[in-house]
N, C-alpha and C positions, 0 to 999 in steps of 0.2 A: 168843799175841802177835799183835796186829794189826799192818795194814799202816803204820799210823801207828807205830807203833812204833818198826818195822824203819827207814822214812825215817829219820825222829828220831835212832838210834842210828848210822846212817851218816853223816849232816850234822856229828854231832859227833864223827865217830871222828878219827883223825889224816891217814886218807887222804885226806878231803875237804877237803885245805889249799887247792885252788886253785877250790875253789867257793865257801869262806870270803872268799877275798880276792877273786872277782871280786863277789861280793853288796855286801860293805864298796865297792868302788869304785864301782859301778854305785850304790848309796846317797848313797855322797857327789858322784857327777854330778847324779843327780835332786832332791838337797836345793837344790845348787845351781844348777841353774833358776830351784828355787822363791823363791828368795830375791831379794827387791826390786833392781832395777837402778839406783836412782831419780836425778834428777841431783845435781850438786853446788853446794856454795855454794860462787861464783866471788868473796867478798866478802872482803878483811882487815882486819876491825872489830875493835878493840881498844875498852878501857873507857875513854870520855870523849872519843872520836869523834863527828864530826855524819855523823847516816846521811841518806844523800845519793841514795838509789834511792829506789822505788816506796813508797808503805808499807805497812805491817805490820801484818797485822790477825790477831789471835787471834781461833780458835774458840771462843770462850768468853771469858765476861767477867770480870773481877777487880778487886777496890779496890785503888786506891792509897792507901795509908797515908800520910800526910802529915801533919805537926805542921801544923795552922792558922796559928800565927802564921810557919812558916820560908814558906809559900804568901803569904802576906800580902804580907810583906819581899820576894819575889821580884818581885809584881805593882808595888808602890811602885816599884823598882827600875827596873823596863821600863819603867814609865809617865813616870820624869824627863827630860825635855829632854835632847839628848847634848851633850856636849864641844864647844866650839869646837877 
């Protein structure tokens, strides 16, 4: 029986309960470090709000899908003379 063994068989006996539990806590202090602080979003944007801050730029590009004619109807729309 090696020395590795002998540790091994001692770490998991019963008497090694409060070396179990300070590894587990000491674990979960240094997970918790590691884990991002980052800030928050101070904003309450709901769907069909005007965002009203800085704006928003994706890393990365993506299509917007749009039916042509509902873009059309939109542009028509803006371009009418308003209301008296």
């Amino acid at each position: 029986m090696s020395a590795n063994d002998s540790r091994t068989r001692r770490f998991l006996s019963a008497g090694s309960m409060t070396t179990k539990i300070l590894l587990g806590v000491s674990l979960v202090f240094l997970i918790s470090l590691m884990l991002p602080r980052g800030s928050t979003f101070n904003f309450a944007i709901e769907v069909g709000d005007i965002w009203n801050a800085d704006d928003v730029i994706a890393p990365f590009t993506f299509p917007i899908l749009r039916d042509p004619t509902a873009v059309q109807a939109e542009i028509d729309s803006a371009t009418l003379p308003p209301l008296p």
